[in-house]
ZAMI-796793 format. One line per field, with one value per residue (C-alpha): residue number from 0; residue in three letters; x, y, z. Coordinates in pm, 1 decimal. Layout:
residues N
k	NUM_...
r	ala_...
c1	X_...
c2	Y_...
c3	Z_...
END
This chain:
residues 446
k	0_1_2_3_4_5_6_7_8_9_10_11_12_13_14_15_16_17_18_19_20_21_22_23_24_25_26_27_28_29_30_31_32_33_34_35_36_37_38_39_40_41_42_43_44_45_46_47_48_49_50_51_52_53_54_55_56_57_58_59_60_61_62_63_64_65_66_67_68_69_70_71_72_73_74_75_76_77_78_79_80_81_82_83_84_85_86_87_88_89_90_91_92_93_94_95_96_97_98_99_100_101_102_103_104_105_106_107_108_109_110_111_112_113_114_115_116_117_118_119_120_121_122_123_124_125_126_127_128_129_130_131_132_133_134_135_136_137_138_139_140_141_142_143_144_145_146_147_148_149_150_151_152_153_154_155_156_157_158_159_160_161_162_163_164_165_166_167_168_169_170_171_172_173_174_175_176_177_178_179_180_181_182_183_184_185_186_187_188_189_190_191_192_193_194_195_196_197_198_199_200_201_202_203_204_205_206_207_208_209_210_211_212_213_214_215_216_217_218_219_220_221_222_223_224_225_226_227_228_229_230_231_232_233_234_235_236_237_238_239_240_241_242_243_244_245_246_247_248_249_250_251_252_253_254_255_256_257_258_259_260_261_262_263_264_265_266_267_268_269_270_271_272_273_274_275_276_277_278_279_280_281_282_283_284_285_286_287_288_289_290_291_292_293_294_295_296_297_298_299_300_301_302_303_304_305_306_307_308_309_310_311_312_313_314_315_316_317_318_319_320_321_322_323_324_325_326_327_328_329_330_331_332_333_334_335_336_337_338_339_340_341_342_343_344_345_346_347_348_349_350_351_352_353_354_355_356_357_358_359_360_361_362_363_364_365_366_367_368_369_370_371_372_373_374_375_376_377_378_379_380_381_382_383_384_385_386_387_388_389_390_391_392_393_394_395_396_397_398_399_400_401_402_403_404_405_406_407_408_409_410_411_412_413_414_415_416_417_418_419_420_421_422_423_424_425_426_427_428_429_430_431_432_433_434_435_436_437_438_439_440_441_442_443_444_445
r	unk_unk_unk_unk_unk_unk_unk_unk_unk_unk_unk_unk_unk_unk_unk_unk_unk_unk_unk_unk_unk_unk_unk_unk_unk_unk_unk_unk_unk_unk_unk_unk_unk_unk_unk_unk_unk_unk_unk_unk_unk_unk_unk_unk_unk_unk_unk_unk_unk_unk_unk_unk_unk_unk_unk_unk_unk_unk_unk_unk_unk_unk_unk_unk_unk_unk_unk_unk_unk_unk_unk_unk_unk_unk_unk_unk_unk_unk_unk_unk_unk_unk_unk_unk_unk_unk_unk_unk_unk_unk_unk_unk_unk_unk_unk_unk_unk_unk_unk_unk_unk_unk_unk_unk_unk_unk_unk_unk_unk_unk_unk_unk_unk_unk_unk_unk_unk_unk_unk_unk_unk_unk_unk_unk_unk_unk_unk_unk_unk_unk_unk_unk_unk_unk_unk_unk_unk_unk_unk_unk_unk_unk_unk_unk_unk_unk_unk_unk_unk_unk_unk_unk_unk_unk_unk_unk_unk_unk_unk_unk_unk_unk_unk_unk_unk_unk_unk_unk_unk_unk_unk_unk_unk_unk_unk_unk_unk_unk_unk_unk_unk_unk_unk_unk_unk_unk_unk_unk_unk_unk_unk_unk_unk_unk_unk_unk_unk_unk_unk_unk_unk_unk_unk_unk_unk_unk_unk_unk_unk_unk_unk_unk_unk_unk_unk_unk_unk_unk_unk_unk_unk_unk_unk_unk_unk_unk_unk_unk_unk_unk_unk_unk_unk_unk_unk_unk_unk_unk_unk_unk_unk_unk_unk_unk_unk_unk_unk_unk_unk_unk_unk_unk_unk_unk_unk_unk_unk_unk_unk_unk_unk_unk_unk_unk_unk_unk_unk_unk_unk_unk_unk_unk_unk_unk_unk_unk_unk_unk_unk_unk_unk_unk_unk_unk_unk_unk_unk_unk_unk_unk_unk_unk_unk_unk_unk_unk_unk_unk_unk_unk_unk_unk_unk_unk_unk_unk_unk_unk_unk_unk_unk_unk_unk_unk_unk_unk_unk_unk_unk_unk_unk_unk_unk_unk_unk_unk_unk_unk_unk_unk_unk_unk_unk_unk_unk_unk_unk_unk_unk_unk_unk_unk_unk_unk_unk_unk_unk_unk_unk_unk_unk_unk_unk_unk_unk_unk_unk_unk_unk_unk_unk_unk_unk_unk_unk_unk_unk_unk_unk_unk_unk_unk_unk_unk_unk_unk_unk_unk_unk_unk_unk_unk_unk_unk_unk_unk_unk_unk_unk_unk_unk_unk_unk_unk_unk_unk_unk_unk_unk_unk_unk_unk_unk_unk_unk_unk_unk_unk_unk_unk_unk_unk_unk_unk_unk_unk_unk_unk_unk_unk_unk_unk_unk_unk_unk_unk_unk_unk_unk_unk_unk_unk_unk_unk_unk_unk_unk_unk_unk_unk_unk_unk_unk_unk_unk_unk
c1	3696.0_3952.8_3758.7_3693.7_4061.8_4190.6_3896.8_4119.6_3892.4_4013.2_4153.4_4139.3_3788.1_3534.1_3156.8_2892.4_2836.6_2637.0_2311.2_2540.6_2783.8_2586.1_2409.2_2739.7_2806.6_2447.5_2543.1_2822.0_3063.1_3421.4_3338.1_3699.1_3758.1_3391.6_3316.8_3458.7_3775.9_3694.6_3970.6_3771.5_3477.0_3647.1_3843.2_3518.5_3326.1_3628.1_3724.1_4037.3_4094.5_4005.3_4206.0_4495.4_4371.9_4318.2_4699.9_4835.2_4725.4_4837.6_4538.6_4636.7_4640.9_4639.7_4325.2_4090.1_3707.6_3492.6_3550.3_3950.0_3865.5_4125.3_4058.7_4346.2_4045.5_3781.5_3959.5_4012.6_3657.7_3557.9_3804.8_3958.2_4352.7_4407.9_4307.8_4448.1_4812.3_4805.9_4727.2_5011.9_5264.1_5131.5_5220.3_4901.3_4951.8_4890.0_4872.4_4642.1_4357.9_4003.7_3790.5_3734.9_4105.6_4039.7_4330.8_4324.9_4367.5_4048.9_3842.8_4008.2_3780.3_3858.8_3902.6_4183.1_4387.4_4705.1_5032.6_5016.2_5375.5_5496.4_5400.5_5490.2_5829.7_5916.0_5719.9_5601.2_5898.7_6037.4_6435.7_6305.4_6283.8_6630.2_6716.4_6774.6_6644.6_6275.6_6093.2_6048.3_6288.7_6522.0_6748.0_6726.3_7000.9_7168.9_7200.2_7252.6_7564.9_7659.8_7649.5_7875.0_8123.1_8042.1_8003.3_7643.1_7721.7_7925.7_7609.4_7326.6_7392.2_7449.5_7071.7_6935.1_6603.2_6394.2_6085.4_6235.1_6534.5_6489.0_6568.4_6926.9_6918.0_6950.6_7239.2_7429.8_7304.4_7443.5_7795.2_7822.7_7686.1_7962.4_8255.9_8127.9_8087.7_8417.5_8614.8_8441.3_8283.2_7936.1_7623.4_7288.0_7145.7_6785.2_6474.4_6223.9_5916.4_5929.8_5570.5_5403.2_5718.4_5629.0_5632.7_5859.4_5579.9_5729.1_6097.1_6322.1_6669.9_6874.6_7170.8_7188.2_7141.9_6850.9_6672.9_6639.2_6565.0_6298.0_6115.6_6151.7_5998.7_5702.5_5516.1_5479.1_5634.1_5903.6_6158.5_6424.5_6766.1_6981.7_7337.6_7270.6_7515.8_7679.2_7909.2_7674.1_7759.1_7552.9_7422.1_7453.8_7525.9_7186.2_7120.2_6955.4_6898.2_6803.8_6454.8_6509.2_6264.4_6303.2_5996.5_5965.1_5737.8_5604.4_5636.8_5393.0_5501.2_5846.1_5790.9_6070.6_6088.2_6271.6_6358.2_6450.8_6589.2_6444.5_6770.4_6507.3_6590.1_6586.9_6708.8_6482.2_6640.7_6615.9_6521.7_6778.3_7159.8_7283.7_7430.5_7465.1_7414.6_7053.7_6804.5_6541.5_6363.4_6338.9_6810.2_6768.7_6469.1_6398.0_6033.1_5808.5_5594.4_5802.7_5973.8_5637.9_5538.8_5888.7_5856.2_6147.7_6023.1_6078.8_6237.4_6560.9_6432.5_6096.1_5954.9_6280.8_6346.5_6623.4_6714.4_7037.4_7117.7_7093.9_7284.4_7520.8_7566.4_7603.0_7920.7_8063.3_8028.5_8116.4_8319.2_8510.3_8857.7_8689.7_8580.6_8253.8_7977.8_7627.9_7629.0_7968.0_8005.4_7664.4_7419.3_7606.0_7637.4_7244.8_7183.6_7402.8_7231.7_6857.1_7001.9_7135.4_6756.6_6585.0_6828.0_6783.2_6440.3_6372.0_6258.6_6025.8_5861.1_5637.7_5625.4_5252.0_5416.5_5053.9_5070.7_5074.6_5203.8_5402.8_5507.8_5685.4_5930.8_6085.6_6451.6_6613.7_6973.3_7183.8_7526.9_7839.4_8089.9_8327.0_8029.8_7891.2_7530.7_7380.1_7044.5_6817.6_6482.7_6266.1_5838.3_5601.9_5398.6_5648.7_5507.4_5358.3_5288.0_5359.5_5472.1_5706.8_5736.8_6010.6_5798.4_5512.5_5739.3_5891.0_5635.0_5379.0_5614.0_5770.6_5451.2_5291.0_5647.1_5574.7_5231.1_5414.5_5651.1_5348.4_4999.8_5025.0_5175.8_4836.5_4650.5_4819.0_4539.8_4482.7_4826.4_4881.4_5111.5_5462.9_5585.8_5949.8_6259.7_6626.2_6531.9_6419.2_6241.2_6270.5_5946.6_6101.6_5842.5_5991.7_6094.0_6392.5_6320.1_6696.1_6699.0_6912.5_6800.5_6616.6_6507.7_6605.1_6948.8_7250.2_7420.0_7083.7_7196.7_7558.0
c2	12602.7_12839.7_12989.9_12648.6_12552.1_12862.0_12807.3_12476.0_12192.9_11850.6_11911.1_11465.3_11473.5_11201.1_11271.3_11089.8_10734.9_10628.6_10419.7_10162.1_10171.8_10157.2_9821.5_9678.0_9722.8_9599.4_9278.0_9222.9_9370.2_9509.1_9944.3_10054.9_10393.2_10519.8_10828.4_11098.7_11333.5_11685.4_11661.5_11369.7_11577.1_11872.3_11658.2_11468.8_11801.1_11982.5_12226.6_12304.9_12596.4_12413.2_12119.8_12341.4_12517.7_12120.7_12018.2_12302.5_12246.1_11909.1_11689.9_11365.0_11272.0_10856.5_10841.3_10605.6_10537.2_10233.1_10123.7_10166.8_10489.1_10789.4_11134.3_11094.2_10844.7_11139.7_11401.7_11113.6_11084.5_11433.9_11505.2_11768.7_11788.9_12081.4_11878.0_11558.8_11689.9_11928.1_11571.3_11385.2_11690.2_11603.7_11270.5_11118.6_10754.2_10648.1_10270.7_10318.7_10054.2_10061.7_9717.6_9643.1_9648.4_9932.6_10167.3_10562.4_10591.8_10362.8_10631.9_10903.2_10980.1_10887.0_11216.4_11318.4_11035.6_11143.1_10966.8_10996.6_10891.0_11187.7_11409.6_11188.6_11158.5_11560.5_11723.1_12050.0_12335.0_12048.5_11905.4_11581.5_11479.1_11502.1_11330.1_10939.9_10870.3_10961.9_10639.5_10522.8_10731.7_10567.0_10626.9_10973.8_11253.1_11114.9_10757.9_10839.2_11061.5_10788.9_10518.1_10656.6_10718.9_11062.7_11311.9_11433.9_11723.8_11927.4_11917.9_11923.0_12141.5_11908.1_11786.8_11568.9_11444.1_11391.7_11358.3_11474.4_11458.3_11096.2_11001.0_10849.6_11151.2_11403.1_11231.6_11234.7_11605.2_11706.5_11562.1_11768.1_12116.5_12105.8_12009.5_12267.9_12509.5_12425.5_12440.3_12742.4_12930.2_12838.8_12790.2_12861.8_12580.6_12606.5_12404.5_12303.7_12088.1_11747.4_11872.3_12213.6_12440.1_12612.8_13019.8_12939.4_12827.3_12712.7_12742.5_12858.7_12988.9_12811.5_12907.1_12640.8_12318.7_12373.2_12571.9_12283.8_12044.8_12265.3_12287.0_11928.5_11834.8_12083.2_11911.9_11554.9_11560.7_11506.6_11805.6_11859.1_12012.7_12133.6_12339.4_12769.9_12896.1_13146.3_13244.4_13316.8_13503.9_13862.1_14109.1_14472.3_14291.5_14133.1_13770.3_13615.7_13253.8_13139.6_12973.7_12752.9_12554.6_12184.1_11980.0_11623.7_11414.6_11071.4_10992.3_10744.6_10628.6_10519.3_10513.3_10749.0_10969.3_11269.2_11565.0_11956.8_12257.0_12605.8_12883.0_13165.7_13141.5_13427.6_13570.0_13649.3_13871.5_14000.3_14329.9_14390.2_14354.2_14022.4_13928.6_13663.1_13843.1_13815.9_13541.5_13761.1_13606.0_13947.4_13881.4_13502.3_13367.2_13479.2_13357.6_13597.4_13513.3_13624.6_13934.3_14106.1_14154.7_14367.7_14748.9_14769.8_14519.1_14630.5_14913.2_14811.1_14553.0_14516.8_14273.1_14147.8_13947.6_13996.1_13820.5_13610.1_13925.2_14166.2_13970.4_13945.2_14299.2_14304.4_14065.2_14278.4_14603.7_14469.7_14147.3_14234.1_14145.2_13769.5_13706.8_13523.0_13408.6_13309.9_13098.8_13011.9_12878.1_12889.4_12741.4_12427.7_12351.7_12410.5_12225.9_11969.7_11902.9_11923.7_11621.5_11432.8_11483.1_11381.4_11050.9_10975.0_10938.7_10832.5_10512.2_10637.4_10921.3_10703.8_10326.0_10263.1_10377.6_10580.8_10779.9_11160.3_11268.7_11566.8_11831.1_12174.2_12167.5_12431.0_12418.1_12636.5_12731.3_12920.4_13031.5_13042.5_13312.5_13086.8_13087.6_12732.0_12653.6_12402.1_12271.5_12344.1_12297.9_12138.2_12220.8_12094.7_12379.1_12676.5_13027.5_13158.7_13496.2_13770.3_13998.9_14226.9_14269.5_14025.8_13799.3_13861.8_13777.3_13476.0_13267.7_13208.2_13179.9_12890.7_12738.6_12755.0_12569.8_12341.7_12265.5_12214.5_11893.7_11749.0_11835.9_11927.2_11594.7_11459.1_11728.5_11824.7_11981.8_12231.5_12332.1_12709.6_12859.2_12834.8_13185.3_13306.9_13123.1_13031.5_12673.2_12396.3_12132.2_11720.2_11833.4_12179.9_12380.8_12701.9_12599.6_12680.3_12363.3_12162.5_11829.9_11700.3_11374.8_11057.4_10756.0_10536.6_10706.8_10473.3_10656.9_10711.9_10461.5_10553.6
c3	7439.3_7509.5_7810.6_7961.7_7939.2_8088.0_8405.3_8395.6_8234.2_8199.2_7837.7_7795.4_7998.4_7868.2_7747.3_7908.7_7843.7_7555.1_7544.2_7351.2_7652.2_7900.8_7701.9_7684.8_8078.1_8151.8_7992.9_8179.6_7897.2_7993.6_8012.2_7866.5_7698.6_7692.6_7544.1_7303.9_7429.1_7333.7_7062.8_6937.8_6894.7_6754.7_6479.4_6441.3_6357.1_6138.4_6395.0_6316.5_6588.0_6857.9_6792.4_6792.5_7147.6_7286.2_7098.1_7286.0_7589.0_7570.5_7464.1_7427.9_7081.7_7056.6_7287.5_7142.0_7174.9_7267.5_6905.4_6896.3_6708.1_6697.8_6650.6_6355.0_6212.2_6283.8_6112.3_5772.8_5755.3_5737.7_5519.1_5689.1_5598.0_5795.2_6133.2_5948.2_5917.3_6255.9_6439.7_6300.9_6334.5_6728.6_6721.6_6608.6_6528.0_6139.2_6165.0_6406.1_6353.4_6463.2_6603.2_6217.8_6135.9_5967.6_5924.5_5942.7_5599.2_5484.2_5646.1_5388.1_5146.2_4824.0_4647.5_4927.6_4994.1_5124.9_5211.8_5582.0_5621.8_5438.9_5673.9_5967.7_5775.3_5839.7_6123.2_6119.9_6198.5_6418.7_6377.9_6530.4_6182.1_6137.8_6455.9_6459.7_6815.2_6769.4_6784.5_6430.4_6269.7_6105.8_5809.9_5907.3_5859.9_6151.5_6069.9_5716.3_5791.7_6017.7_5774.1_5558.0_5790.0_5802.2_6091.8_6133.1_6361.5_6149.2_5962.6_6197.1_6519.2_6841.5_6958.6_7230.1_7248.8_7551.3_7773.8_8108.2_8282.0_8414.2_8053.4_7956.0_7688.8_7960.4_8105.9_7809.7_7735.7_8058.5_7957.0_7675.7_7834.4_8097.7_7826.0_7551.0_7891.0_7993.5_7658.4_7511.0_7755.8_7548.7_7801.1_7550.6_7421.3_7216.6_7382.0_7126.1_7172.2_6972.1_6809.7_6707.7_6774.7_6445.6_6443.8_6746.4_6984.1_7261.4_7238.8_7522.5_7515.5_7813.0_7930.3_8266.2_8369.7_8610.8_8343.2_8116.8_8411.0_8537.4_8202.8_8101.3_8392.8_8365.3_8102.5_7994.0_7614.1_7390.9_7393.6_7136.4_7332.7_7060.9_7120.9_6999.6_6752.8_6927.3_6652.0_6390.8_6051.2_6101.2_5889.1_6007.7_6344.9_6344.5_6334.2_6009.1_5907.6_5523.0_5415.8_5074.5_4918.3_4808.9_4605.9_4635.4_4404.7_4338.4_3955.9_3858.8_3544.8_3691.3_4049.0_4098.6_4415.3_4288.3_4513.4_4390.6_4474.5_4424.4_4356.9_4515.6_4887.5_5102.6_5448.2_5770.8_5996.3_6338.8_6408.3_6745.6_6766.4_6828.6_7183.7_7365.3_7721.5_7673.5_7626.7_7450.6_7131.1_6976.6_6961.6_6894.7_6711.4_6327.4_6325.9_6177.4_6398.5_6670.1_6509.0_6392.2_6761.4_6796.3_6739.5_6481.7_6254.0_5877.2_6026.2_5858.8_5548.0_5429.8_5655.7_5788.0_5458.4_5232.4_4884.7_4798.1_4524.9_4849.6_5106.8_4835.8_4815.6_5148.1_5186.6_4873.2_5042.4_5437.9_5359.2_5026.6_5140.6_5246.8_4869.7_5016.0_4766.1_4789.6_4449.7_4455.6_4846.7_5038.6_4784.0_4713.4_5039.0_5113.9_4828.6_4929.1_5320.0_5153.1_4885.6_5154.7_5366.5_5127.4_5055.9_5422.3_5444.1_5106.4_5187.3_5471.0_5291.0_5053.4_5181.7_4996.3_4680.9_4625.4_4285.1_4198.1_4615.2_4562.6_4869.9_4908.4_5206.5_5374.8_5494.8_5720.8_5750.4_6017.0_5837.2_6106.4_6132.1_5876.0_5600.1_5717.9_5597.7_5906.2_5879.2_6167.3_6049.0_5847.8_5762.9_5605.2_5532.1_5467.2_5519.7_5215.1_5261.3_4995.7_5233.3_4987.3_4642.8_4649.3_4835.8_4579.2_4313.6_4445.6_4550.6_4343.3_4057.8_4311.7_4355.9_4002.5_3884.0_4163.9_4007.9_3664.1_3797.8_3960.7_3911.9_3526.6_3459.1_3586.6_3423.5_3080.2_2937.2_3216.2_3190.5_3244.2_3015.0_3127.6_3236.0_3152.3_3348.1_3283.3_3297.4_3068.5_3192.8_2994.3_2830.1_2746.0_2970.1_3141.2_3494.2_3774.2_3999.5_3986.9_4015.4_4315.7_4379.5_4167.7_4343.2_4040.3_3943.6_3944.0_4252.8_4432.9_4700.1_4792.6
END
């Protein structure tokens, strides 16, 4: 696939008619969207690389077949939640409805039906699910901070989203790059795509207006324009940002939607000095999948990660005299933006009300030069990998506490045995999950 798309094949090309078409045209039936797309076919037959090689190169994803059939409805029937999810993070549409009215999640087997809308709800390493312009988003962080009277960008750095630069959004985007240009001599602004901009796939660092023009008009998609930190807090004069971990589950006994927060976050940093004279992603972007491909990565920590208890050393031994504190001044503030997420889109995340949906999000934070925690991303499917011992420590002991507030109260007699922690659960099992946010509390609303 990937040989025939770089020789330039029609990546949204048709297959040949079938003897059912070609039936239908002979008796004088309309011929309308005849034959499979090659992401049809690949969702259809649970290949999950080269629906990410067709997504990338811009396969349309809400194509449908002679039957109103989506490849969203292909990947549901073969049961394929790897396809399933990387389709909606695309933009896949779930109320999409075949000739028989039925909908994408009748063709989920039984045995893995998902809530679709929860992953719609945050989009993969994308702050479009943040933002309250994206079609269908509502009650996001936006409109939420909005609604209480509350500024959203001393939150949530200042983003735009777009398709090109015909679109009012740019407009108004251009406004604020010549006033913040003006006032503060600050030009860089981050370019994201709306979709698949995980491991930082696509994401430009801009520093002028015809830069963003040119590369909005390049492609035909949704781009997230969102103002760089240029003041960012540093660590040996390299820029970091913070991954923290927040569960949300689905009780069924009570129908509550109750959201936590995990106290083992951790650092990424980069593995070059910080400037802003340069637009290179090895200075600006913390993705691992970016900084691995640099020659100084774990050259100065262990795979570019550092613990809360080490950065806290740090701002002991390099910012004593500014009395800063991880657990006294940076985690309730994280804490803090992840409740309020998870209060925006509380009412979106599980409309069906199915029973036993649980999910591990991953936040991410920048942290300014005044010790500011901003929000900048949100994923679905956090990076796992036990890449130090920290790493191998943290994680699974995350995920199997994870399991405890949502799979072993569906499965009490498989239940492992709760391993040591500082934390008592209602039910007195072993666990460091903090509740921050129940559906059915009194001041869940406010």
């Amino acid at each position: 696939v990937q040989t025939c798309l770089a020789a330039g094949a029609d990546v949204n090309v048709r297959q040949p008619l079938k003897l059912c078409t070609l039936d239908r045209f002979q008796k004088g039936e309309p011929l309308r969207n005849c034959g499979l797309t090659p992401l049809m076919i690949s969702a259809r037959g649970g290949h999950a690389r080269c629906v990410a090689a067709l997504l990338k190169e811009g396969a349309l994803v809400n194509e449908v077949d002679e039957d109103s059939v989506t490849a969203l409805h292909f990947a549901a029937a073969s049961g394929d939640l790897e396809i399933f999810q990387s389709l909606i993070v695309a933009g896949a549409r779930t109320d999409a409805v075949n000739e028989e009215c039925e909908g994408v999640l009748d063709y989920l087997p039984q045995a893995v039906r998902i809530d679709a809308h929860l992953l719609k709800q945050f989009e993969e390493d994308s702050v479009e699910a943040l933002v309250s312009q994206m079609p269908g988003k509502e009650k996001t962080m936006m409109a939420y901070y909005t609604s209480h009277g509350r500024d959203p960008f001393a939150a949530l750095p200042l983003t735009f989203v777009m398709r090109n630069s015909s679109d009012p959004e740019f407009a108004l985007w251009q406004r604020a790059f010549g006033e913040i240009g003006d006032a503060k001599g600050q030009r860089l602004w981050l370019l994201k795509p709306g979709q698949n901009a995980n491991r930082g796939n696509g994401i430009k660092v801009c520093d002028s207006e015809e830069e963003v023009r040119k590369h909005l008009d390049s492609k035909e998609r949704l781009f997230v324009v969102q103002k760089y930190m240029e003041l960012p807090m540093l660590v040996h004069k390299r820029k970091f940002d913070i991954r923290a971990y927040c569960l949300v589950t689905q009780d069924p006994a009570d129908g509550a939607l109750r959201a936590y927060w995990y106290p083992g976050a951790y650092l990424r940093t980069t593995s070059v000095e910080y400037s802003t004279k340069t637009k290179d992603k090895m200075v600006h972007l913390n993705n691992d999948a970016v900084q691995k491909t640099g020659e100084d990565y774990g050259k100065f920590e262990s795979a570019n990660k550092l613990s809360l208890t080490e950065f806290q050393k740090y701002l002991d031994e390099n910012h004593a005299k500014d009395g800063l504190s991880v657990q006294g001044m940076l985690v309730p503030q994280m804490r803090s933006l992840v409740a309020d997420a998870i209060k925006a889109a509380a009412q979106k995340l599980n409309p069906r009300n199915l029973e036993h949906c649980f999910e591990v999000f991953g936040f991410d934070f920048m942290v300014d030069a005044g010790f500011r925690a901003w929000v900048i991303e949100v994923n679905t499917n956090p990076c796992l990998e036990l890449c130090t011992s920290y790493m191998s420590s943290l994680i699974p002991k995350m995920l199997d506490e994870a399991f405890q507030l949502s799979l072993d109260v569906i499965f009490p007699q498989g239940a492992a045995p709760p391993r040591a922690s500082s934390r008592r659960g209602d039910e007195g099992v072993s666990n460091s999950w903090e509740l921050i946010y129940c559906s059915t509390a009194p001041d869940a609303k406010e």
